[in-house]
C-alpha positions in Angstrom: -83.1 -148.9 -39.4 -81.8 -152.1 -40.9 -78.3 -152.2 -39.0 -75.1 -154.8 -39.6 -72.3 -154.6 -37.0 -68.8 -156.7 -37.4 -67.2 -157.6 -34.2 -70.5 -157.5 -32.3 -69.9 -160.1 -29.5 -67.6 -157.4 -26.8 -66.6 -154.2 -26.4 -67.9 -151.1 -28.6 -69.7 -153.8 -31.0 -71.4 -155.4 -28.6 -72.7 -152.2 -26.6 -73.7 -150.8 -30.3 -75.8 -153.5 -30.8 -77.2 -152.8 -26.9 -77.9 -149.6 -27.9 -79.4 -149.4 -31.0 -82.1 -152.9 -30.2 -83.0 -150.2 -27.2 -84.4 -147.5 -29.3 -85.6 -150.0 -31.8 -83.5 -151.0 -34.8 -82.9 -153.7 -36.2 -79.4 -155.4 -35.4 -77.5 -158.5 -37.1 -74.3 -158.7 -35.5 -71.6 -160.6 -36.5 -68.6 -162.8 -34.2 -66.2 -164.8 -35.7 -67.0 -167.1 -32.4 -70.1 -167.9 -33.9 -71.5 -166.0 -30.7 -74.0 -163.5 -32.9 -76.7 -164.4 -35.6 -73.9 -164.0 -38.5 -70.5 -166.1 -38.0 -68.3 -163.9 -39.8 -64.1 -164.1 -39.5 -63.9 -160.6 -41.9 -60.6 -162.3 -42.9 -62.4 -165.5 -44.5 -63.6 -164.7 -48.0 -65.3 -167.8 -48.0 -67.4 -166.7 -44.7 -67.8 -162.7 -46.3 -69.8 -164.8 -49.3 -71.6 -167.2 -47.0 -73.1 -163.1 -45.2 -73.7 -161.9 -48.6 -75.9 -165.1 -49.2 -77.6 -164.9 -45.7 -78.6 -161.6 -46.0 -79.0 -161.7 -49.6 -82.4 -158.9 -50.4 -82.3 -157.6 -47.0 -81.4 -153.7 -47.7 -78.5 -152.7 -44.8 -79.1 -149.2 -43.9 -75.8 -149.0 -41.9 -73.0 -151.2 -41.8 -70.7 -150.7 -38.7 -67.0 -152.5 -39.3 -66.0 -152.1 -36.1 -64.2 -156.0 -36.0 -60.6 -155.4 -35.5 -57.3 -156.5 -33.8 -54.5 -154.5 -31.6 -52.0 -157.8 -31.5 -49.0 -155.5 -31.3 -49.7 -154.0 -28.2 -46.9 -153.7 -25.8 -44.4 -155.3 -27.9 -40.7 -154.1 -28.6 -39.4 -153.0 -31.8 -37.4 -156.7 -31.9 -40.5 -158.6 -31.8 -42.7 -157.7 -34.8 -43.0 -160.9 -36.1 -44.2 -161.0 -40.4 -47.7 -163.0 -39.5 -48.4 -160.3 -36.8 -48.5 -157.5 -39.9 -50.1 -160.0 -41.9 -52.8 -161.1 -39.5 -53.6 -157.4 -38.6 -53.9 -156.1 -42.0 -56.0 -159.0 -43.1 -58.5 -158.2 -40.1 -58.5 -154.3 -39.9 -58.1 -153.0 -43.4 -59.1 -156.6 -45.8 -61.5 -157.3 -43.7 -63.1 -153.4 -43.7 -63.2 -154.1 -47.8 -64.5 -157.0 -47.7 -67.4 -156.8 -45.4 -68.3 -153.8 -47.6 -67.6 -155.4 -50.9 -70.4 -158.6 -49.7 -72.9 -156.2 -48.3 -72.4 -153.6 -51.6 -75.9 -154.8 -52.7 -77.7 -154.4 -49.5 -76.3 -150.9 -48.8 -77.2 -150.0 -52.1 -81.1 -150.9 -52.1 -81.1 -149.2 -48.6 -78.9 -145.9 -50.2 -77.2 -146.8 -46.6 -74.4 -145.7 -44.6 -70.6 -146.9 -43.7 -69.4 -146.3 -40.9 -65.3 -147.3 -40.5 -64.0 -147.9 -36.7 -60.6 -146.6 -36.9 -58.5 -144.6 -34.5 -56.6 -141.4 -33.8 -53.4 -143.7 -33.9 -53.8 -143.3 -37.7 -53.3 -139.8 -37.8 -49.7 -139.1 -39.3 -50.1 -136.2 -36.4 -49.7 -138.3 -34.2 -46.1 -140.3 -34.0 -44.8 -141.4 -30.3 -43.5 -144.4 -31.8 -44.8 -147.7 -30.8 -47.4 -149.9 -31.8 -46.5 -149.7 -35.5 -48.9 -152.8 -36.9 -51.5 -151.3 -35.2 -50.7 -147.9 -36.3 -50.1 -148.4 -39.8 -53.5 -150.8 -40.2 -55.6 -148.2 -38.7 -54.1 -145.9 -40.8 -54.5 -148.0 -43.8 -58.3 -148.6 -42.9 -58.8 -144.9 -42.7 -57.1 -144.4 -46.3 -59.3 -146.9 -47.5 -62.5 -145.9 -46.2 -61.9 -142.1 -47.6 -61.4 -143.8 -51.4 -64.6 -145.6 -50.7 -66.2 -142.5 -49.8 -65.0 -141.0 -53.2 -66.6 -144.3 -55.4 -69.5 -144.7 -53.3 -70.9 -141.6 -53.6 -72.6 -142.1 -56.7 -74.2 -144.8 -55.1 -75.7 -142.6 -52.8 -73.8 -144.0 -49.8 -72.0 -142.3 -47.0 -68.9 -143.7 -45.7 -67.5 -142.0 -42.3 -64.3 -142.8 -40.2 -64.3 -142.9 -36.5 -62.5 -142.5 -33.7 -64.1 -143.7 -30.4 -61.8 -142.5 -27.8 -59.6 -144.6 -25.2 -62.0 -146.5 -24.2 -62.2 -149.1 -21.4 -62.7 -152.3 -23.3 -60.1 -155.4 -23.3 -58.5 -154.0 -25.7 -58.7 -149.9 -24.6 -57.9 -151.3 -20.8 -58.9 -150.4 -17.6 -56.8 -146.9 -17.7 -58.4 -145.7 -21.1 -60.3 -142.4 -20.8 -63.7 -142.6 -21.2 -66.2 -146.1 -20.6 -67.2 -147.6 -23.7 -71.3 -146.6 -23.1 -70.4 -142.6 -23.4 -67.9 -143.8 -26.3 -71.1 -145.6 -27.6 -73.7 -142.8 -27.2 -71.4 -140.5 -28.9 -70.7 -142.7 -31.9 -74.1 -143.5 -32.4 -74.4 -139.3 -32.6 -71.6 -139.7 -35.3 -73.6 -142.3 -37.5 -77.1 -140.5 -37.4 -75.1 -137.2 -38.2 -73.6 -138.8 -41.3 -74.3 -138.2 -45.0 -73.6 -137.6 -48.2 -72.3 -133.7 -47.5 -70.0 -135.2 -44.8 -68.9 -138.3 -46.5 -65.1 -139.4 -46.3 -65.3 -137.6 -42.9 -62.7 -138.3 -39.8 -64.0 -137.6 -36.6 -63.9 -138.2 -32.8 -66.7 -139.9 -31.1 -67.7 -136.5 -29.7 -68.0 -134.7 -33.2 -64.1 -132.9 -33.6 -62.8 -133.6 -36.8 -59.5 -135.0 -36.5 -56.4 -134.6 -39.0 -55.4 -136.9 -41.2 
């Protein structure tokens, strides 16, 4: 498989892309460090056109957008300040739309696959309060990619939503629940598993689907 991964240089990208060289895909990963063989901020239009040109006739068979930001964590109802929603939305839910609107041509040749890292934090189930940016973009990314499901589909593309656990990653920390290689392994289940009869799907990392 042809495969595209945002957010590829740490964490869940970056073992994904570990993972799937292993058993012998192919793997463009992106950074928007520059670190990976695509510089990609999903955020930059400018950037999302310079990939599409890059990769221009090179059929994607799954396009992981897994890049994303948690810049609220911690913080207290009194210090939300407007760039913080602004930055977060413009990473985790533009930047989803974009990545897929630039590689629309290569998924399409391959008849490829989506697959949308979001999180059970965008389940209206579940409301402890807290964490609202991230909340409400994750939430927002998982809206979208259900829509995209719905126009894809005559495309022949599946599009999937994901939620890969607590995992131990900088941004999951050191007390999350599971480490990010079984999150990985399970994903990667997820993404194989995934197709047309299952598009717009929402589900853990270890196959539960989860509410909406």
């Amino acid at each position: 498989m042809h495969i595209v991964i945002t957010g590829a240089n740490r964490g869940i990208g970056q073992t994904l892309a570990e993972q799937y060289r292993h058993r012998g895909d192919s793997v463009i990963g992106t950074a928007r460090d520059g670190s990976m063989q695509v510089r990609l901020d999903v955020s930059d239009t400018a950037q999302q056109s310079a990939m599409a040109e890059q990769l221009k006739g090179q059929p994607v068979d799954l396009l992981v957008c897994n890049a994303g930001v948690y810049l609220d964590k911690g913080h207290s109802i009194n210090d939300y300040p407007a760039d913080m929603w602004a930055q977060s939305f413009a990473i985790n839910v533009t930047g989803v739309f974009l990545t897929v609107q630039a590689l629309l041509p290569n998924l399409r040749a391959a008849g490829g696959k989506v697959a949308i890292i979001s999180s059970q934090m965008a389940s209206h189930t579940r409301a402890p309060g807290g964490s609202y940016i991230y909340r409400a973009s994750k939430a927002a990314a998982l809206n979208l990619g259900r829509n995209l499901a719905t126009d894809l589909k005559e495309d022949s593309i599946a599009v999937g939503i994901y939620h890969p656990g607590w995992v131990q990653t900088d941004m999951g920390g050191e007390t999350a629940d599971i480490n990010v290689d079984h999150a990985v392994l399970g994903l990667i289940e997820r993404f194989d598993a995934l197709s047309l009869s299952t598009t717009g799907c929402f589900e853990t990392y270890d196959g539960q689907q989860h509410a909406y």
